[in-house]
PDB file of N, CA, C and O in Angstrom:
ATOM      1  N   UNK A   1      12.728  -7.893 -17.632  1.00  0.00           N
ATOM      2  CA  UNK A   1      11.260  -7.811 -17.643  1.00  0.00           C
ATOM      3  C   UNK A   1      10.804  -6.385 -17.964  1.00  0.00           C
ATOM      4  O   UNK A   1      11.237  -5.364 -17.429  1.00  0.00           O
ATOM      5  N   UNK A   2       9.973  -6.455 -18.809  1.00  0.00           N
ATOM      6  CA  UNK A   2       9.330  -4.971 -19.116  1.00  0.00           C
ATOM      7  C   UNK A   2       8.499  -4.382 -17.765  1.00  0.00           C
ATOM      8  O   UNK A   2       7.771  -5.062 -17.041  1.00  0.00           O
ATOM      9  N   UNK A   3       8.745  -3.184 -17.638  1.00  0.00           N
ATOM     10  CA  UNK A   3       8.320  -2.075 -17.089  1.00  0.00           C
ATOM     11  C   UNK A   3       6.592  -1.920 -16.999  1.00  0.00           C
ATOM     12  O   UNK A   3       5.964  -1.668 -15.971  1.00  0.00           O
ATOM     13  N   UNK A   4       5.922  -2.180 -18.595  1.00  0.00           N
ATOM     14  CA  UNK A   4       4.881  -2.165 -18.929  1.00  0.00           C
ATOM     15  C   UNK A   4       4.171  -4.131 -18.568  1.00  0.00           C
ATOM     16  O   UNK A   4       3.000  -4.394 -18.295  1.00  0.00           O
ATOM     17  N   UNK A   5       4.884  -4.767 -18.649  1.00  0.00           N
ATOM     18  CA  UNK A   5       4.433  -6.250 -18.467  1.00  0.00           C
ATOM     19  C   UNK A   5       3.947  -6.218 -16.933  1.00  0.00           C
ATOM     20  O   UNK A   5       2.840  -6.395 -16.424  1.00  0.00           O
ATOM     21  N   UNK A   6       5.454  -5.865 -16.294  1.00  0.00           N
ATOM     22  CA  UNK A   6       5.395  -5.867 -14.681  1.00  0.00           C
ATOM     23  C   UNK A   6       3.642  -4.963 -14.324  1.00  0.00           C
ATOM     24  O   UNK A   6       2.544  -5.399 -13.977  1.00  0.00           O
ATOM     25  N   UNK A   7       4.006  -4.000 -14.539  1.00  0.00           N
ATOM     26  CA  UNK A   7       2.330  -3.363 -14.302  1.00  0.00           C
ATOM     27  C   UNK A   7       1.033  -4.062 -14.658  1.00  0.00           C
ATOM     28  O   UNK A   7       0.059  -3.947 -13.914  1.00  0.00           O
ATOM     29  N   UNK A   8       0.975  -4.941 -16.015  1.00  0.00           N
ATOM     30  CA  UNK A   8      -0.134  -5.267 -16.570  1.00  0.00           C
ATOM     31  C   UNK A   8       0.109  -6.357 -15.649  1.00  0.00           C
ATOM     32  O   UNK A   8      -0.940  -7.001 -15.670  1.00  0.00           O
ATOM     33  N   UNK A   9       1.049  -7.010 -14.723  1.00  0.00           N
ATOM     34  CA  UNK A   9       0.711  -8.586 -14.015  1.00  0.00           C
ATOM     35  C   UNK A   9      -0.145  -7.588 -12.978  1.00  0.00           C
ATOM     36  O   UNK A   9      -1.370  -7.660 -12.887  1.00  0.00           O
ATOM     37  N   UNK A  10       0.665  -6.655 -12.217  1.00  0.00           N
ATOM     38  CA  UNK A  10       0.428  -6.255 -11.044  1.00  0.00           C
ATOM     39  C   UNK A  10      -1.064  -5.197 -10.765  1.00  0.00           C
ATOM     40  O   UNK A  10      -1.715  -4.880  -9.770  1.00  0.00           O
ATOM     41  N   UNK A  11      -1.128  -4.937 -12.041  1.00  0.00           N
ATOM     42  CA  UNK A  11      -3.092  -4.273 -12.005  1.00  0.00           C
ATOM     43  C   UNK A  11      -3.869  -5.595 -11.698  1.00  0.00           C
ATOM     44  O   UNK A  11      -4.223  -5.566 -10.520  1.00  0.00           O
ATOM     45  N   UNK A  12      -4.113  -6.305 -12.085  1.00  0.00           N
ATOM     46  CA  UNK A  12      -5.242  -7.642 -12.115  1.00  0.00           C
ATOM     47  C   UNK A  12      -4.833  -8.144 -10.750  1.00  0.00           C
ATOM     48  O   UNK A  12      -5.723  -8.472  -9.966  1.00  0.00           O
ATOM     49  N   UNK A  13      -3.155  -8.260 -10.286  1.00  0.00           N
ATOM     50  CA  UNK A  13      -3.465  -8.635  -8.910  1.00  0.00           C
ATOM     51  C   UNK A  13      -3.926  -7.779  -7.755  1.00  0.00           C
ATOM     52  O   UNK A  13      -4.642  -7.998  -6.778  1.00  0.00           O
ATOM     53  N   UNK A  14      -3.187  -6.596  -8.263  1.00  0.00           N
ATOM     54  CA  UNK A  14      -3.854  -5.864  -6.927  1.00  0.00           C
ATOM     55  C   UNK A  14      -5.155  -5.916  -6.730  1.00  0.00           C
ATOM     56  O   UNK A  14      -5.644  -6.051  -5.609  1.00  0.00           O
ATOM     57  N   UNK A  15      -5.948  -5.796  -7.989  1.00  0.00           N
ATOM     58  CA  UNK A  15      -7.659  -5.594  -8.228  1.00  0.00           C
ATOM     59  C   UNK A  15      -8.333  -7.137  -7.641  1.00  0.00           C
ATOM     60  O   UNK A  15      -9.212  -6.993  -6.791  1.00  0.00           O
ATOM     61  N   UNK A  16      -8.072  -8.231  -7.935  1.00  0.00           N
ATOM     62  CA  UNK A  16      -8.237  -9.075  -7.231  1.00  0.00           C
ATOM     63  C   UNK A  16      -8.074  -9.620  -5.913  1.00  0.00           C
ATOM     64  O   UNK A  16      -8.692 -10.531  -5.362  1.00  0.00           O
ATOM     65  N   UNK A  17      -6.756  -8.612  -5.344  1.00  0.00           N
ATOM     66  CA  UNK A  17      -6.485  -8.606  -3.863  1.00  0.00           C
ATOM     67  C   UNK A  17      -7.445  -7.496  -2.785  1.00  0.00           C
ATOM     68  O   UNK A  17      -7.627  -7.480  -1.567  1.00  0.00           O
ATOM     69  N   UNK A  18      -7.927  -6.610  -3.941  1.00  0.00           N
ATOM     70  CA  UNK A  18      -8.968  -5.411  -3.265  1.00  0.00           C
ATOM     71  C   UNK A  18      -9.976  -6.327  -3.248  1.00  0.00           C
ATOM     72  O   UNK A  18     -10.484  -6.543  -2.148  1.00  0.00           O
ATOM     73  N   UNK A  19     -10.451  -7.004  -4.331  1.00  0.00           N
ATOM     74  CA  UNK A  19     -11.860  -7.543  -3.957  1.00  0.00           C
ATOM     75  C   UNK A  19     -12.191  -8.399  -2.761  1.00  0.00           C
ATOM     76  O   UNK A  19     -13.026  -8.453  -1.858  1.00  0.00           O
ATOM     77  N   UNK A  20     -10.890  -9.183  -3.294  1.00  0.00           N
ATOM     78  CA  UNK A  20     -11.054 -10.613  -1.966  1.00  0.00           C
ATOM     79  C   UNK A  20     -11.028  -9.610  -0.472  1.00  0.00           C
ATOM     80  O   UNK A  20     -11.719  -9.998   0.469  1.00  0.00           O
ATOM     81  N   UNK A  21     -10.417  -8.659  -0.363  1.00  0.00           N
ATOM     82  CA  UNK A  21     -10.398  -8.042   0.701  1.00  0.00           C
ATOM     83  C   UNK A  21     -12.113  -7.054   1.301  1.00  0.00           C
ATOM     84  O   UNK A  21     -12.568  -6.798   2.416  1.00  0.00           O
ATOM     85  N   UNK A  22     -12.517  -6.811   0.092  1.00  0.00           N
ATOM     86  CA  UNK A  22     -14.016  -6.343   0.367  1.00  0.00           C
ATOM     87  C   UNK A  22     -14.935  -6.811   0.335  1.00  0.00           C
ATOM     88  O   UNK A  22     -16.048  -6.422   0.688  1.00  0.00           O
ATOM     89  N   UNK A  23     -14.327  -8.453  -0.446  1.00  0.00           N
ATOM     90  CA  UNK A  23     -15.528  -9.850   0.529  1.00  0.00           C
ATOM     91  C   UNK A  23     -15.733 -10.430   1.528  1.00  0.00           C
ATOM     92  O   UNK A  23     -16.762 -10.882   2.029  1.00  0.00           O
ATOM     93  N   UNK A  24     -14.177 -10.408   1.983  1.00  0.00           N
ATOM     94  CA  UNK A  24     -14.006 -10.150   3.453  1.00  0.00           C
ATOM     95  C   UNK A  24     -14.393  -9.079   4.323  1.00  0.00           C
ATOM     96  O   UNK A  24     -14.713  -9.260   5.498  1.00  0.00           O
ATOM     97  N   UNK A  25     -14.375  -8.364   3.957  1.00  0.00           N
ATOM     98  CA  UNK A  25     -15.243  -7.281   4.647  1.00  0.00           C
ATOM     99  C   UNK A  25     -16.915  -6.846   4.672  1.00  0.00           C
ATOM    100  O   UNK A  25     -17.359  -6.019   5.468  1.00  0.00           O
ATOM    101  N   UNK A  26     -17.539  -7.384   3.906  1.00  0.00           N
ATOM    102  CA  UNK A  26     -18.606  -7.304   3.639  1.00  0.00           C
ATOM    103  C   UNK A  26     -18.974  -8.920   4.762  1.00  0.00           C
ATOM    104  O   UNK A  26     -19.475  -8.848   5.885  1.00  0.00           O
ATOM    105  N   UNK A  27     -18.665  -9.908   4.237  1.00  0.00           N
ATOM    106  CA  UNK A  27     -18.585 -11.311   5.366  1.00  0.00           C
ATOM    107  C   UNK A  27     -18.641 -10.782   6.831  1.00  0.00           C
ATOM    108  O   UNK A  27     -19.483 -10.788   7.729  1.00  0.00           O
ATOM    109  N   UNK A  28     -17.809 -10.481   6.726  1.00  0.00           N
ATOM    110  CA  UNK A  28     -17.552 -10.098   8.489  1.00  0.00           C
ATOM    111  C   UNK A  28     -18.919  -8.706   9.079  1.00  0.00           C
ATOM    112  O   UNK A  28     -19.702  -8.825  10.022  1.00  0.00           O
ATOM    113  N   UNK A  29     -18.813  -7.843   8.393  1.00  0.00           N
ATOM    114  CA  UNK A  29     -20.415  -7.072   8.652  1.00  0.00           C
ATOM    115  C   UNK A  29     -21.240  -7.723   8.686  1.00  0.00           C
ATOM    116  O   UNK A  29     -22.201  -7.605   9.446  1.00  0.00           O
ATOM    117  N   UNK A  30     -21.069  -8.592   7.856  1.00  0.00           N
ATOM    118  CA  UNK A  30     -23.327  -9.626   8.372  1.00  0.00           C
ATOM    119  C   UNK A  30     -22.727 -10.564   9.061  1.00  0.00           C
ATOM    120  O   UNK A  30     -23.744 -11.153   9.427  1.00  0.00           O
ATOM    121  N   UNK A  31     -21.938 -11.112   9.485  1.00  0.00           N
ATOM    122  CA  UNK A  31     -21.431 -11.704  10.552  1.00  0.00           C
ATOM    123  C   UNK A  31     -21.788 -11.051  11.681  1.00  0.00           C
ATOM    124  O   UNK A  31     -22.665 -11.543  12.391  1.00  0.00           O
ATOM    125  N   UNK A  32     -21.217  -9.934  12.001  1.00  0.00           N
ATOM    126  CA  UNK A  32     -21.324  -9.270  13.230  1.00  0.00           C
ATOM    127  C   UNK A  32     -22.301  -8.644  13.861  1.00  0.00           C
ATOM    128  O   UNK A  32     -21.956  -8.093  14.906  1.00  0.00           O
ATOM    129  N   UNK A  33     -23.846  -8.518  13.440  1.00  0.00           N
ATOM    130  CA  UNK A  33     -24.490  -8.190  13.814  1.00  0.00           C
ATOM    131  C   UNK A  33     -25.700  -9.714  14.403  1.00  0.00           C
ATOM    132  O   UNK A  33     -26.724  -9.467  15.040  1.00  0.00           O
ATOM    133  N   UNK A  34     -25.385 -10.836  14.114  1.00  0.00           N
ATOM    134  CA  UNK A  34     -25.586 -11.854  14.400  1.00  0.00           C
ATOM    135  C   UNK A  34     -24.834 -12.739  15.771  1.00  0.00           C
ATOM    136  O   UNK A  34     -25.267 -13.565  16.574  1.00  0.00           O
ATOM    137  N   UNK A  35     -23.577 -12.121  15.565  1.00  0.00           N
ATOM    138  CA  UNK A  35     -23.224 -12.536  17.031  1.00  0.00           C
ATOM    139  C   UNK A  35     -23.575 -11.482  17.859  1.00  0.00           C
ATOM    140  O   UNK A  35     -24.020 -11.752  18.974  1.00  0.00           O
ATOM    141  N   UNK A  36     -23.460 -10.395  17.531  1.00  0.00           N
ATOM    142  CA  UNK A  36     -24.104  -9.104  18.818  1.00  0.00           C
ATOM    143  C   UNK A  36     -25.419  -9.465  19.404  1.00  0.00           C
ATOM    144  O   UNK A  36     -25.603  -9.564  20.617  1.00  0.00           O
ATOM    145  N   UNK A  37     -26.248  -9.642  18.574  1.00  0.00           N
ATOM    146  CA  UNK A  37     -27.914 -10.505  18.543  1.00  0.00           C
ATOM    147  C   UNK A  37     -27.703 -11.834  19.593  1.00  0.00           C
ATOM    148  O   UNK A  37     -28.401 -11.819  20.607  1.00  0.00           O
ATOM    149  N   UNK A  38     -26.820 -12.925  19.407  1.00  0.00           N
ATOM    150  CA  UNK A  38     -26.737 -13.657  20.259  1.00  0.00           C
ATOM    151  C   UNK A  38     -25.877 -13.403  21.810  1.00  0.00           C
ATOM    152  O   UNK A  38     -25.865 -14.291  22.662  1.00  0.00           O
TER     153      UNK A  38
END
């Protein structure tokens, strides 16, 4: 396997694993000020 392939899989996943992770994080902030409220 190329050197250069391996990277071009592994940019798009990491970048897609950051996002899903800062939708999750963004979720959980307006989450949490709604259960504090209750």
């Amino acid at each position: 396997m190329e050197p250069a392939a391996a990277l071009h899989f592994s940019l798009p996943a990491s970048l897609l694993l950051l996002l899903l992770l800062l939708l999750s994080l963004c979720a959980l902030v307006s989450v949490l000020p709604c259960s504090v409220c209750v």
